[in-house]
CHARMM-style PDB file with segment names, atoms N, HN, CA, C and O in Angstrom:
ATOM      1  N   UNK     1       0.841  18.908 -14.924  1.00  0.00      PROA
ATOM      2  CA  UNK     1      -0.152  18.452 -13.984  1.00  0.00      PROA
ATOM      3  C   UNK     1      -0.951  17.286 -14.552  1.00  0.00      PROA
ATOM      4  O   UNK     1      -1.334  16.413 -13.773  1.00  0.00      PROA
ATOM      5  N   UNK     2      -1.216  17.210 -15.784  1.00  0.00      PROA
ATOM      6  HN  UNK     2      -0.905  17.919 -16.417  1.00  0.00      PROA
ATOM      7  CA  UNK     2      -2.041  16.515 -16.298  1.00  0.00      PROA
ATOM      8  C   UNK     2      -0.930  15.103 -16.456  1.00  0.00      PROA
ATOM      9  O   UNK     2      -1.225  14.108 -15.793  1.00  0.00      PROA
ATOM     10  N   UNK     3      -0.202  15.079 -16.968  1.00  0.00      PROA
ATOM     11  HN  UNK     3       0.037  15.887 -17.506  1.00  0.00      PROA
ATOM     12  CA  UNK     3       0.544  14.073 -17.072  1.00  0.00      PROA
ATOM     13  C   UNK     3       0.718  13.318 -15.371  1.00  0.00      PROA
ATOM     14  O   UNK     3       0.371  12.170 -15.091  1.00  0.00      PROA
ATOM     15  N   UNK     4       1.204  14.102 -14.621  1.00  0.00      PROA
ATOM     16  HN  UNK     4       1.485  15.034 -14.848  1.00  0.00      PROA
ATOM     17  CA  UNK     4       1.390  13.516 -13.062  1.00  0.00      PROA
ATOM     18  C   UNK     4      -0.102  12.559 -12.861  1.00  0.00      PROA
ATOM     19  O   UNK     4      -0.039  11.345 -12.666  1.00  0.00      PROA
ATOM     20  N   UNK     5      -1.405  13.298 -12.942  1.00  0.00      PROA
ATOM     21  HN  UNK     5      -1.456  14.284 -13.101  1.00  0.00      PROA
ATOM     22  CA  UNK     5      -2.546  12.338 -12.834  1.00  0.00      PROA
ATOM     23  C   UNK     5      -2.462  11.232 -13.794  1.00  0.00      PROA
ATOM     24  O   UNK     5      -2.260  10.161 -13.223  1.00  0.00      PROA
ATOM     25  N   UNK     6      -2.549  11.151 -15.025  1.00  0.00      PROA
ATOM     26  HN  UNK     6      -2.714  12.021 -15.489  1.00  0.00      PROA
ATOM     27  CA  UNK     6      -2.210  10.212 -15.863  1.00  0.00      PROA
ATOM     28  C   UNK     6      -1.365   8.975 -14.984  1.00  0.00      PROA
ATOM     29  O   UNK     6      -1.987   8.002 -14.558  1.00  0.00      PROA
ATOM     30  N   UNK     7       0.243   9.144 -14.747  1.00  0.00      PROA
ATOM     31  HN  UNK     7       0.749   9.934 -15.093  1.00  0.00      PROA
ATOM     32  CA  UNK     7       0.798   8.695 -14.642  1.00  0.00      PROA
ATOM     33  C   UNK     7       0.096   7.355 -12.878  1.00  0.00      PROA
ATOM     34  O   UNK     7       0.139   6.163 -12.574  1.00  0.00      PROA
ATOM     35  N   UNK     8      -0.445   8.701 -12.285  1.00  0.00      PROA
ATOM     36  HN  UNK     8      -0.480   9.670 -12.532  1.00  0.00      PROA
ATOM     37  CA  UNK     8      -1.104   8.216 -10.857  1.00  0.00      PROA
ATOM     38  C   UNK     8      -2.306   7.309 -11.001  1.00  0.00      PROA
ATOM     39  O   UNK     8      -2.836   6.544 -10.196  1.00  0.00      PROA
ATOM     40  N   UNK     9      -2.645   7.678 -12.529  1.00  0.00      PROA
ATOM     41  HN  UNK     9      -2.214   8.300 -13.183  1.00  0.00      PROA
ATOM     42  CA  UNK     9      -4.093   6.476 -12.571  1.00  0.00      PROA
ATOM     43  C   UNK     9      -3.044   5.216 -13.180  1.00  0.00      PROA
ATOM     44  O   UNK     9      -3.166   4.087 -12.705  1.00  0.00      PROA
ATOM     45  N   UNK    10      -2.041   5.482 -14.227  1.00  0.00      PROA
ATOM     46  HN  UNK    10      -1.942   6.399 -14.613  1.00  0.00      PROA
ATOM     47  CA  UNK    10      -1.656   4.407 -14.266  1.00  0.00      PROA
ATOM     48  C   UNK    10      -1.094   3.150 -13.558  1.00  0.00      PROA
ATOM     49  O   UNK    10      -1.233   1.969 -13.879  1.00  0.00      PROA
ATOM     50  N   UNK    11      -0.235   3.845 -12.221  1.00  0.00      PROA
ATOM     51  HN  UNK    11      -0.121   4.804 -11.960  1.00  0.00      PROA
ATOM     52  CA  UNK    11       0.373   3.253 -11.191  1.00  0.00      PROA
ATOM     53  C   UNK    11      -1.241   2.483 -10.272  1.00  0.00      PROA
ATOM     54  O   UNK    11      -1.162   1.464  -9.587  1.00  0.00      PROA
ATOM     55  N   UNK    12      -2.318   3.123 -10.457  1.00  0.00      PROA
ATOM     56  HN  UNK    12      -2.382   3.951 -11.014  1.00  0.00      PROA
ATOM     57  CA  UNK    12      -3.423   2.773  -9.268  1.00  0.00      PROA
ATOM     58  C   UNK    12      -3.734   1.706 -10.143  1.00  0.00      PROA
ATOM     59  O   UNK    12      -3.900   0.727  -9.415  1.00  0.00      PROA
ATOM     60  N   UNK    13      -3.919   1.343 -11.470  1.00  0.00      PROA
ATOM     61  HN  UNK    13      -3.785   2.138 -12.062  1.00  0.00      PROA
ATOM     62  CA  UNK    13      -4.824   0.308 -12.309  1.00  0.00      PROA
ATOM     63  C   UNK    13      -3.622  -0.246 -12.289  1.00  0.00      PROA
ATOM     64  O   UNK    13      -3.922  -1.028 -11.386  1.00  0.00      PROA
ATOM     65  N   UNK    14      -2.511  -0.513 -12.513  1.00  0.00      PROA
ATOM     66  HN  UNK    14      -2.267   0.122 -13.247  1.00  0.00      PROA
ATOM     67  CA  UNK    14      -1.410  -1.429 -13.193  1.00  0.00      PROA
ATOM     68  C   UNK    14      -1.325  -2.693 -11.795  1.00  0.00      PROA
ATOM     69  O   UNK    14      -1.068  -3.895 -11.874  1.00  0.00      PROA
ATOM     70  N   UNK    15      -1.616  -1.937 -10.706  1.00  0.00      PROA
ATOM     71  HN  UNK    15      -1.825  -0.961 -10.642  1.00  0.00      PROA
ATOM     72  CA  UNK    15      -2.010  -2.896  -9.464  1.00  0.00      PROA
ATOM     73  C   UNK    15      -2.866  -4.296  -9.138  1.00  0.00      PROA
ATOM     74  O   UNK    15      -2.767  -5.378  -8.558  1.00  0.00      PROA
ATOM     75  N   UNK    16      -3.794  -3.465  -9.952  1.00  0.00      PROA
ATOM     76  HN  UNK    16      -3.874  -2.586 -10.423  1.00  0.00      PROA
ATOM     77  CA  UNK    16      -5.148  -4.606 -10.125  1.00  0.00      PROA
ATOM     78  C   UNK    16      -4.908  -5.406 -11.220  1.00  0.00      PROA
ATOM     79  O   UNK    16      -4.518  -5.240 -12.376  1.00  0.00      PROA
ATOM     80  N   UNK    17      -5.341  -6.549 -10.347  1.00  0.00      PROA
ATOM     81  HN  UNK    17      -5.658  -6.684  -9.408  1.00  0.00      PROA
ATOM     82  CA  UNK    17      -5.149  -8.218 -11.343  1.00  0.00      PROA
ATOM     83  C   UNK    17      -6.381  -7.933 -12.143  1.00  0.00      PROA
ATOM     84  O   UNK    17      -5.416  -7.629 -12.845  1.00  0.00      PROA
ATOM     85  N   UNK    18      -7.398  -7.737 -12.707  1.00  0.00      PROA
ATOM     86  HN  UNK    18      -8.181  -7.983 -12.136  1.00  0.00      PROA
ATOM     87  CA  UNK    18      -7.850  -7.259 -13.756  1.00  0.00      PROA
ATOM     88  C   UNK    18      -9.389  -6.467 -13.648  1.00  0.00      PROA
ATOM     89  O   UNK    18     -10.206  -6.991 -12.891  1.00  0.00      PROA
ATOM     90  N   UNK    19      -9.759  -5.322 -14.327  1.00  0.00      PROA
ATOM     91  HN  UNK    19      -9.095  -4.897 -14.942  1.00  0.00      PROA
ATOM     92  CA  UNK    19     -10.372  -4.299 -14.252  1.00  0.00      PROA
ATOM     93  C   UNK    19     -12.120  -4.779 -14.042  1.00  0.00      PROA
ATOM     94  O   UNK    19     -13.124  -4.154 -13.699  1.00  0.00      PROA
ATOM     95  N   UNK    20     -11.873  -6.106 -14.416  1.00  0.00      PROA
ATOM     96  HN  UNK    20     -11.058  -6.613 -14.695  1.00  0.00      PROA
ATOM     97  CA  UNK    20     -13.787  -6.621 -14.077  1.00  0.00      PROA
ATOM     98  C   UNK    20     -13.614  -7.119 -12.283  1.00  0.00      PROA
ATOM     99  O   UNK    20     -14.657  -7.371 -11.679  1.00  0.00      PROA
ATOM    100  N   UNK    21     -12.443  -7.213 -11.637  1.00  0.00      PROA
ATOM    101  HN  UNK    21     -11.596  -7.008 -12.128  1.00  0.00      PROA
ATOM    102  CA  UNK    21     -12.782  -7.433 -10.238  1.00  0.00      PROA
ATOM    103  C   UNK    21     -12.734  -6.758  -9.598  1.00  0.00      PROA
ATOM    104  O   UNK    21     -12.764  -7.151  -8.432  1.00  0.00      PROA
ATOM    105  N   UNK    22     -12.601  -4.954  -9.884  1.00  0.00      PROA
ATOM    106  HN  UNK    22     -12.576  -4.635 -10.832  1.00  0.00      PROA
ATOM    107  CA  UNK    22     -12.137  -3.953  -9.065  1.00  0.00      PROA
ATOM    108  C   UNK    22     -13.865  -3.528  -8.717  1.00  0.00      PROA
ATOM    109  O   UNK    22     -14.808  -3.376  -9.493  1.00  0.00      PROA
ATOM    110  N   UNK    23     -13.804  -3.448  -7.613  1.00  0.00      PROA
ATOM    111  HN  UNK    23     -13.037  -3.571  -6.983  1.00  0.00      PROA
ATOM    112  CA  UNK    23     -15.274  -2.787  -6.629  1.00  0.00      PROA
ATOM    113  C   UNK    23     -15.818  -4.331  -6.558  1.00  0.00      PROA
ATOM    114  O   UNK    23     -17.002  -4.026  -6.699  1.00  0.00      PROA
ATOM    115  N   UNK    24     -15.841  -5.454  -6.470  1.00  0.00      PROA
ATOM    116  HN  UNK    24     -14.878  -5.701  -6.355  1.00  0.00      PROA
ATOM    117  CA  UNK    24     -16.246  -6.767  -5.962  1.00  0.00      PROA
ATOM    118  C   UNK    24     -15.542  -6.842  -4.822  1.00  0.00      PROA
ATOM    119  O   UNK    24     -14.409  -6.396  -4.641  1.00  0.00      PROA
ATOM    120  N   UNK    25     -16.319  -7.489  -3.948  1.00  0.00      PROA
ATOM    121  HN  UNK    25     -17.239  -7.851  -4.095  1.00  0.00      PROA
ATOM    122  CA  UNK    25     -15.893  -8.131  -3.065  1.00  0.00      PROA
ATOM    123  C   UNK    25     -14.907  -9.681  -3.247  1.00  0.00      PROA
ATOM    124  O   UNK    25     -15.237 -10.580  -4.020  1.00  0.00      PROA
ATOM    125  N   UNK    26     -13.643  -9.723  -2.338  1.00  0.00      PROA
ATOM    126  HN  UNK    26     -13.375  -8.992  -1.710  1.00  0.00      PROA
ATOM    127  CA  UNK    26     -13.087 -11.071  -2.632  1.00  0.00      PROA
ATOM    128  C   UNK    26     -13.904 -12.415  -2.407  1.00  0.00      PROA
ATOM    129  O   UNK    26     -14.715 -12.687  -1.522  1.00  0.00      PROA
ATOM    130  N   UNK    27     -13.464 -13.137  -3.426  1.00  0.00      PROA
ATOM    131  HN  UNK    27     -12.805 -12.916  -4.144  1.00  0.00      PROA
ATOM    132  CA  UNK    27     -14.077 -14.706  -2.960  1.00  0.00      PROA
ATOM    133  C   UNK    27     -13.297 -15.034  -2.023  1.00  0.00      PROA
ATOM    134  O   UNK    27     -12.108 -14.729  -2.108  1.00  0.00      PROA
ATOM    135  N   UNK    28     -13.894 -15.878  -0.684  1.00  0.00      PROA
ATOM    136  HN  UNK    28     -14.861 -16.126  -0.615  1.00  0.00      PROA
ATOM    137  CA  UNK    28     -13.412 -15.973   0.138  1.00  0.00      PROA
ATOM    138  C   UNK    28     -13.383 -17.876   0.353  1.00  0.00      PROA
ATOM    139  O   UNK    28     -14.213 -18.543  -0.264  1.00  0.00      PROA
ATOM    140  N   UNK    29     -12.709 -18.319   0.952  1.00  0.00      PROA
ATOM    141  HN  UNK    29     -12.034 -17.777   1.452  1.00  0.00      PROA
ATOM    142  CA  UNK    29     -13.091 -19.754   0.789  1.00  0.00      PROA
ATOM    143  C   UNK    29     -13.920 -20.397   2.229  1.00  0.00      PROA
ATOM    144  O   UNK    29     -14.153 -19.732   3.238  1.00  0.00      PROA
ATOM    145  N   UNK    30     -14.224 -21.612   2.057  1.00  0.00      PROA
ATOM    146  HN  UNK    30     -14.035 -22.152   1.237  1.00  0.00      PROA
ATOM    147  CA  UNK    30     -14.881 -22.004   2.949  1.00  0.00      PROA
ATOM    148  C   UNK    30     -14.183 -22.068   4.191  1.00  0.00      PROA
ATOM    149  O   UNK    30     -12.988 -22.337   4.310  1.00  0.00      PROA
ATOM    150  N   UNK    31     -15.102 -21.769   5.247  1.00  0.00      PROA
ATOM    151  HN  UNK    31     -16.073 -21.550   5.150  1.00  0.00      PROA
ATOM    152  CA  UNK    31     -13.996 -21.674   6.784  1.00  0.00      PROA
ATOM    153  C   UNK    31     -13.712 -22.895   6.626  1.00  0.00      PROA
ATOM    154  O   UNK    31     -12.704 -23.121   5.956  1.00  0.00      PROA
ATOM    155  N   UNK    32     -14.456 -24.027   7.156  1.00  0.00      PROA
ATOM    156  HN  UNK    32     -15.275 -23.844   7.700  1.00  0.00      PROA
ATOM    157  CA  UNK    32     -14.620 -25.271   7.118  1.00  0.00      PROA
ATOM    158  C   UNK    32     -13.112 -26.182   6.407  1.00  0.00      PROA
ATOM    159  O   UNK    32     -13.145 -27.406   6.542  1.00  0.00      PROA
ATOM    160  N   UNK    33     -12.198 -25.732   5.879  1.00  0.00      PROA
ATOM    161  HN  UNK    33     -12.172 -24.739   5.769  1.00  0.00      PROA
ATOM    162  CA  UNK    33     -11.436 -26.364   5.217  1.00  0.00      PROA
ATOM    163  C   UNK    33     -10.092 -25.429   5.270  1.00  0.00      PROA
ATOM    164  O   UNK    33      -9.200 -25.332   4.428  1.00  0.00      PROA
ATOM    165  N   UNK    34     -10.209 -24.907   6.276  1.00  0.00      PROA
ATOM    166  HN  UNK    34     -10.934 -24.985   6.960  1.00  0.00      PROA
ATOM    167  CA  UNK    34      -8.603 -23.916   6.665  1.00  0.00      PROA
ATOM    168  C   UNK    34      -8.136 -24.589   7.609  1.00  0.00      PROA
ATOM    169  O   UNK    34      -8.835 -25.407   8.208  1.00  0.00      PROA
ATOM    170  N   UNK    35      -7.101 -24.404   7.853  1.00  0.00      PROA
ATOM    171  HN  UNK    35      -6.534 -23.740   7.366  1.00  0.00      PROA
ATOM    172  CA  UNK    35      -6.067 -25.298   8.435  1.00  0.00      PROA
ATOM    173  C   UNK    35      -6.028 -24.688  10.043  1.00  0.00      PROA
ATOM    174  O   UNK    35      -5.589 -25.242  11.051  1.00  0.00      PROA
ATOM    175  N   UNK    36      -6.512 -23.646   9.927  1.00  0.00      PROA
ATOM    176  HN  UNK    36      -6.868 -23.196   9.108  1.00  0.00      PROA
ATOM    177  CA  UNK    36      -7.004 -23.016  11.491  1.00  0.00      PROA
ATOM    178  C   UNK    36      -8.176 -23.702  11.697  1.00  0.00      PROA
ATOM    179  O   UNK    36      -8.020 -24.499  12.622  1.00  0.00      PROA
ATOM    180  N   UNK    37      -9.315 -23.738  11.218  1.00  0.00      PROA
ATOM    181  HN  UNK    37      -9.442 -23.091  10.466  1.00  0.00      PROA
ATOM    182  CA  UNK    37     -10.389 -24.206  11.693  1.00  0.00      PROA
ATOM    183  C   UNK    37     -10.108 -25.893  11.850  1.00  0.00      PROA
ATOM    184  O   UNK    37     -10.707 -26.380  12.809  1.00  0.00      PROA
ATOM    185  N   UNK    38      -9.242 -26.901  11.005  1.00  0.00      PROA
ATOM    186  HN  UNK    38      -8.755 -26.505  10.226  1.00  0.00      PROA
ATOM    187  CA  UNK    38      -9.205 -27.947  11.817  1.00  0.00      PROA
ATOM    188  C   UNK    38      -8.165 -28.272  12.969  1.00  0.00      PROA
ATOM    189  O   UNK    38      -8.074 -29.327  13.596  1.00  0.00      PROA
ATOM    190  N   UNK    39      -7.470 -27.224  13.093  1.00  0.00      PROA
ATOM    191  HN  UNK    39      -7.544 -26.367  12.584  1.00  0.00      PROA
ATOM    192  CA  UNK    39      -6.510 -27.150  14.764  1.00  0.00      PROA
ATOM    193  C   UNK    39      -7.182 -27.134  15.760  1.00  0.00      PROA
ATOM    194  O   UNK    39      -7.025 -27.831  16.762  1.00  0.00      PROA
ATOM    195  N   UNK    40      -8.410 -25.910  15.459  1.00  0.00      PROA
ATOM    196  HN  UNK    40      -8.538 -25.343  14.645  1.00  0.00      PROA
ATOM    197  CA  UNK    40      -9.534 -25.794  16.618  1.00  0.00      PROA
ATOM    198  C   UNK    40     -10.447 -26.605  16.502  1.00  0.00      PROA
ATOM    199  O   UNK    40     -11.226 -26.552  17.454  1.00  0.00      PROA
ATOM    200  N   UNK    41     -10.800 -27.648  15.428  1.00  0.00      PROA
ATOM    201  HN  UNK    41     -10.167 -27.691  14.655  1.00  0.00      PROA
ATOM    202  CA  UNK    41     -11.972 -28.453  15.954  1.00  0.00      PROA
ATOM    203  C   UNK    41     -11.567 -29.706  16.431  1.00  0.00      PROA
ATOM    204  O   UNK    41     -12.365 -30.581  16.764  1.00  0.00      PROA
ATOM    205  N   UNK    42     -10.037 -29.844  16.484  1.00  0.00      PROA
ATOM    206  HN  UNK    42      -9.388 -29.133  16.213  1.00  0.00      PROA
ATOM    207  CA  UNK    42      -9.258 -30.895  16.502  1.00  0.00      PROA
ATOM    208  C   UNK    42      -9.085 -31.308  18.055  1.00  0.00      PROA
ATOM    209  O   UNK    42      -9.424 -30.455  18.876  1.00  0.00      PROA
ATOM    210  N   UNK    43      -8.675 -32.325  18.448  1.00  0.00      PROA
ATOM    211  HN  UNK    43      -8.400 -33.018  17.782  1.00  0.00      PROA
ATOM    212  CA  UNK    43      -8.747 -32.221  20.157  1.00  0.00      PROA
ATOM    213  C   UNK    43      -7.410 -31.977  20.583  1.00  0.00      PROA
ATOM    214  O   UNK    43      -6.352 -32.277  20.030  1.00  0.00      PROA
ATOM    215  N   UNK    44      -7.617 -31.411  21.606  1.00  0.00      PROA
ATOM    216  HN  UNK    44      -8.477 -31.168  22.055  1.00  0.00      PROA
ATOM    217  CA  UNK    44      -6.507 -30.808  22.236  1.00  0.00      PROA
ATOM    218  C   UNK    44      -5.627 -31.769  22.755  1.00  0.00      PROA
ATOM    219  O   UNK    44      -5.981 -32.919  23.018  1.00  0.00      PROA
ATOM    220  N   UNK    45      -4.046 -31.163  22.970  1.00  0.00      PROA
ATOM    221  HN  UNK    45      -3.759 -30.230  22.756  1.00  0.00      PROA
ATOM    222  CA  UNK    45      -2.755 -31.695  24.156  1.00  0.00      PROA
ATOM    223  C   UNK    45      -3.505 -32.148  25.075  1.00  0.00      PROA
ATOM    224  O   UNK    45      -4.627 -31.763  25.404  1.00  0.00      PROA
ATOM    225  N   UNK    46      -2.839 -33.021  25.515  1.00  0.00      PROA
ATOM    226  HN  UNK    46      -1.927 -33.334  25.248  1.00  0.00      PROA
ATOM    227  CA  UNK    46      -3.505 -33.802  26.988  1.00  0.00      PROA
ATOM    228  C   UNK    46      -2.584 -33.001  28.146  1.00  0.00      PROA
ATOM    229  O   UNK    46      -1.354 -32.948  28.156  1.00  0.00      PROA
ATOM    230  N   UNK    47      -3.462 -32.420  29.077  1.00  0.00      PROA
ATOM    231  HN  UNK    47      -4.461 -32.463  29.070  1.00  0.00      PROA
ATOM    232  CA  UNK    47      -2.495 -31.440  30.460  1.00  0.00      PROA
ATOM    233  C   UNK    47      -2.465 -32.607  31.835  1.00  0.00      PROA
ATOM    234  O   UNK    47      -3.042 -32.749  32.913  1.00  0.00      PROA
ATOM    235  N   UNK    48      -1.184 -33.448  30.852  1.00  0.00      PROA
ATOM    236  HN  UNK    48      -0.715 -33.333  29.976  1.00  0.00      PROA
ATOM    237  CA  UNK    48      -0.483 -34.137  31.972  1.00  0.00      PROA
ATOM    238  C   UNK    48       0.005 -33.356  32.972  1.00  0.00      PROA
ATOM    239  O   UNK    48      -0.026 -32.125  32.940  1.00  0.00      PROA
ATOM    240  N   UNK    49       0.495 -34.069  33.940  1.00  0.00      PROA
ATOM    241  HN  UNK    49       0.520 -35.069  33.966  1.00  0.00      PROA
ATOM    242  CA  UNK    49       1.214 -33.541  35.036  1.00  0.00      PROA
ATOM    243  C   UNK    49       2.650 -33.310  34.577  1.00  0.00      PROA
ATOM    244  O   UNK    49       3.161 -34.076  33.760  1.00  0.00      PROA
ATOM    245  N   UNK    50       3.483 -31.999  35.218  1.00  0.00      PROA
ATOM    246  HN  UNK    50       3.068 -31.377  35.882  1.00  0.00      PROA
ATOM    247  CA  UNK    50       4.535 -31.594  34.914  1.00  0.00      PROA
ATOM    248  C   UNK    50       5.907 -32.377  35.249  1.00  0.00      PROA
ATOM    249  O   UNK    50       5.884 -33.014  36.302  1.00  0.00      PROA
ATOM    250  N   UNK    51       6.703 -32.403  34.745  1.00  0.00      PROA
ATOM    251  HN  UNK    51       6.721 -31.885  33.889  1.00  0.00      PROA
ATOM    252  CA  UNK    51       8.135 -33.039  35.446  1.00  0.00      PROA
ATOM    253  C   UNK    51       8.227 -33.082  36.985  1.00  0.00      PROA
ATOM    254  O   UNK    51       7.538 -32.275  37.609  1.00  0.00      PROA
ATOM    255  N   UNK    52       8.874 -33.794  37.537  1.00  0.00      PROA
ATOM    256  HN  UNK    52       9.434 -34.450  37.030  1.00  0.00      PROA
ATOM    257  CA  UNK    52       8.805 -33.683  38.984  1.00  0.00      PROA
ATOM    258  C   UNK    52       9.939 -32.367  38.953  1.00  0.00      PROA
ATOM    259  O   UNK    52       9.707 -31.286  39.494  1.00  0.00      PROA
ATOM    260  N   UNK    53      11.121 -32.670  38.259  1.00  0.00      PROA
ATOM    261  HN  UNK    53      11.310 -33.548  37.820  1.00  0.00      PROA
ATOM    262  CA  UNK    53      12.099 -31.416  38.155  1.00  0.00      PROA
ATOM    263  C   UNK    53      11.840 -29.961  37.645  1.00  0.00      PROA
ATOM    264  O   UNK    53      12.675 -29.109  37.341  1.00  0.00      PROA
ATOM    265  N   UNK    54      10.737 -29.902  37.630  1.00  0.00      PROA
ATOM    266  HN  UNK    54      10.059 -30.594  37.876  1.00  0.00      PROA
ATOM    267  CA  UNK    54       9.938 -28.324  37.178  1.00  0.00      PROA
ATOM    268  C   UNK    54      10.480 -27.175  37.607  1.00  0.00      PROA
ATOM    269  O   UNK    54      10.330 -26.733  38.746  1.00  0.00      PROA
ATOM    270  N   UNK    55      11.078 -26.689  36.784  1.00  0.00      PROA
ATOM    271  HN  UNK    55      11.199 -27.049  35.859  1.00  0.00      PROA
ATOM    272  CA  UNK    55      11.649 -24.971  37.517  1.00  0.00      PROA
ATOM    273  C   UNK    55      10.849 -24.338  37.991  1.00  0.00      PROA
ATOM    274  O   UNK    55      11.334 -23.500  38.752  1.00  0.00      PROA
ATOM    275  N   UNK    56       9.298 -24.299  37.889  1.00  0.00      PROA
ATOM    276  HN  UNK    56       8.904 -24.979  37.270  1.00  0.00      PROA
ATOM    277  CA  UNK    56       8.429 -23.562  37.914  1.00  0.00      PROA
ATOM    278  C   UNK    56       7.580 -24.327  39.236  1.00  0.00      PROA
ATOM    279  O   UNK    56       7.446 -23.531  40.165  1.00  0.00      PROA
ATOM    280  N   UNK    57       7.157 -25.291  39.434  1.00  0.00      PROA
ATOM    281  HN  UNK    57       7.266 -25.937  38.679  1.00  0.00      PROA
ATOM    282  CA  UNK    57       6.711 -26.098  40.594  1.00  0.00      PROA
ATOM    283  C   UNK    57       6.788 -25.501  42.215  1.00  0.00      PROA
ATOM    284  O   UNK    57       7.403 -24.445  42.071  1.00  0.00      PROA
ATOM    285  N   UNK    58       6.569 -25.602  43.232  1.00  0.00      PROA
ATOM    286  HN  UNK    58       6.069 -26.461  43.348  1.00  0.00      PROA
ATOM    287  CA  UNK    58       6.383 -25.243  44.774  1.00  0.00      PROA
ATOM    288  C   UNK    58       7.429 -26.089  45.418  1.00  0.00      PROA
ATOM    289  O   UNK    58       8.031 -25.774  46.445  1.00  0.00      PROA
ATOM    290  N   UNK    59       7.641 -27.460  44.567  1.00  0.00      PROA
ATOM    291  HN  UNK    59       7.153 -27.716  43.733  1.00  0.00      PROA
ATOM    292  CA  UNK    59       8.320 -27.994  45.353  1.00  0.00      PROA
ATOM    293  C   UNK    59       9.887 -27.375  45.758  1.00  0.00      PROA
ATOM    294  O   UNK    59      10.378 -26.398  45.193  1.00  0.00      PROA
ATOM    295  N   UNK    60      10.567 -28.169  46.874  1.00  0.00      PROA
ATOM    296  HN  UNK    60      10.167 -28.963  47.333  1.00  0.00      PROA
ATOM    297  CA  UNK    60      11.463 -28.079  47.223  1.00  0.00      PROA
ATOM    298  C   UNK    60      12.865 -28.393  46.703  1.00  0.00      PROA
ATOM    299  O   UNK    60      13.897 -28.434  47.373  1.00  0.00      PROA
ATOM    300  N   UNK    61      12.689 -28.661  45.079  1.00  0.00      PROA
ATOM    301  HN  UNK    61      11.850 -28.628  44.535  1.00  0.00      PROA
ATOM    302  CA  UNK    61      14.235 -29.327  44.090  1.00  0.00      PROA
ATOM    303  C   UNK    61      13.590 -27.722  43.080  1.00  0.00      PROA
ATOM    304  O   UNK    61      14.410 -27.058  42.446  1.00  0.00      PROA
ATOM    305  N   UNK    62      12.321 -27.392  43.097  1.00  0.00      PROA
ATOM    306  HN  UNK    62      11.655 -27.932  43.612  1.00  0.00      PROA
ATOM    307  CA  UNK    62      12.337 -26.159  42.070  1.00  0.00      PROA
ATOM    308  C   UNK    62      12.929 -24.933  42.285  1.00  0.00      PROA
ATOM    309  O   UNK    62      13.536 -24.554  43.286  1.00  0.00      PROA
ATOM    310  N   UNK    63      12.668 -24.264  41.115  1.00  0.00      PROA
ATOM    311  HN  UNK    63      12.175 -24.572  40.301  1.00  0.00      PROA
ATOM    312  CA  UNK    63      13.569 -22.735  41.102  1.00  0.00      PROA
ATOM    313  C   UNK    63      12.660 -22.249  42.221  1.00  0.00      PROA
ATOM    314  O   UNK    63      13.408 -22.117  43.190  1.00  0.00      PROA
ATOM    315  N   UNK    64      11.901 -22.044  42.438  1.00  0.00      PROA
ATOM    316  HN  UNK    64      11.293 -22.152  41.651  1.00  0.00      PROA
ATOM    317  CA  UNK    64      11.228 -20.892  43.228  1.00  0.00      PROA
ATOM    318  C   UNK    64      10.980 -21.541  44.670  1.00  0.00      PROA
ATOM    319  O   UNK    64      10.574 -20.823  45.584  1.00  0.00      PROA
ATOM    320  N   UNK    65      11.230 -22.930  44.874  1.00  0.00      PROA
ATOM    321  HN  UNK    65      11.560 -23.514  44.132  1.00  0.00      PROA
ATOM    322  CA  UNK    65      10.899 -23.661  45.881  1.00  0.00      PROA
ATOM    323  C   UNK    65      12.857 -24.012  46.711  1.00  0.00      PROA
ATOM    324  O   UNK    65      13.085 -24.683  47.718  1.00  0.00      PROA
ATOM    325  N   UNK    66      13.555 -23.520  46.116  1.00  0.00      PROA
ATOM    326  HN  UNK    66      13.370 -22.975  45.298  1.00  0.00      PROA
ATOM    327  CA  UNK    66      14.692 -24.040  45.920  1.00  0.00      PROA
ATOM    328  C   UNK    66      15.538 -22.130  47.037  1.00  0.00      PROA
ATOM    329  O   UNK    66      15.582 -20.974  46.616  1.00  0.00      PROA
ATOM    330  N   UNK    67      15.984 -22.668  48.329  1.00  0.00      PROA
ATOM    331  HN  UNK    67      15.948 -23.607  48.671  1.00  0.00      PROA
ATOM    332  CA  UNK    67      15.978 -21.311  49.010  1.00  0.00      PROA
ATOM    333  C   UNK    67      17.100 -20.812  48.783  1.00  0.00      PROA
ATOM    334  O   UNK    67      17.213 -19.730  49.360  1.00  0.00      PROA
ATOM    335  N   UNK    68      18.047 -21.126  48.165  1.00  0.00      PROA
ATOM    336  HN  UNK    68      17.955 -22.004  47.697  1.00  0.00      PROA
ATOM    337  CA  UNK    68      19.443 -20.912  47.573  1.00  0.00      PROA
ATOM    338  C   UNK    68      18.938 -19.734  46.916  1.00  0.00      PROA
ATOM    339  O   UNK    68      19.257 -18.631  47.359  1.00  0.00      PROA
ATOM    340  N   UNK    69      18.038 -19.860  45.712  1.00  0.00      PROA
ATOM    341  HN  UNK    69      17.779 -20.756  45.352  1.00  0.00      PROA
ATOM    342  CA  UNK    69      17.897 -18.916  44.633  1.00  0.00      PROA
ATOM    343  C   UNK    69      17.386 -17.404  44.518  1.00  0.00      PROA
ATOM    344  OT1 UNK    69      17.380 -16.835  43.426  1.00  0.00      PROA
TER     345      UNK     69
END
């Protein structure tokens, strides 16, 4: 029994990158400089107008506009 715990503290510490950062909180980095935060502060796609050939469209050449289908 004693050995099994042994062995279970060893497997739990051998984990940790080293024994002065265990119970700290991680350093975290600045939002400000993630590659998510400049996608979103970045300006967006421009919402041109769609193909005239749009599968998706009302018109009458589209899939859903198209009475064959």
């Amino acid at each position: 029994m004693r050995s099994k715990a042994l062995i279970l503290f060893l497997i739990a510490t051998a984990s940790c990158g080293r024994l002065e950062d265990v119970g700290r909180a991680p350093a975290f980095g600045r939002a400000e400089t993630s590659d998510e935060f400049r996608a979103m502060a970045g300006a967006a796609m421009p919402l041109g107008r769609g193909a005239e050939g749009s599968l998706w469209s009302r018109e009458r050449g589209s899939l859903l506009g198209d009475r064959r289908a």
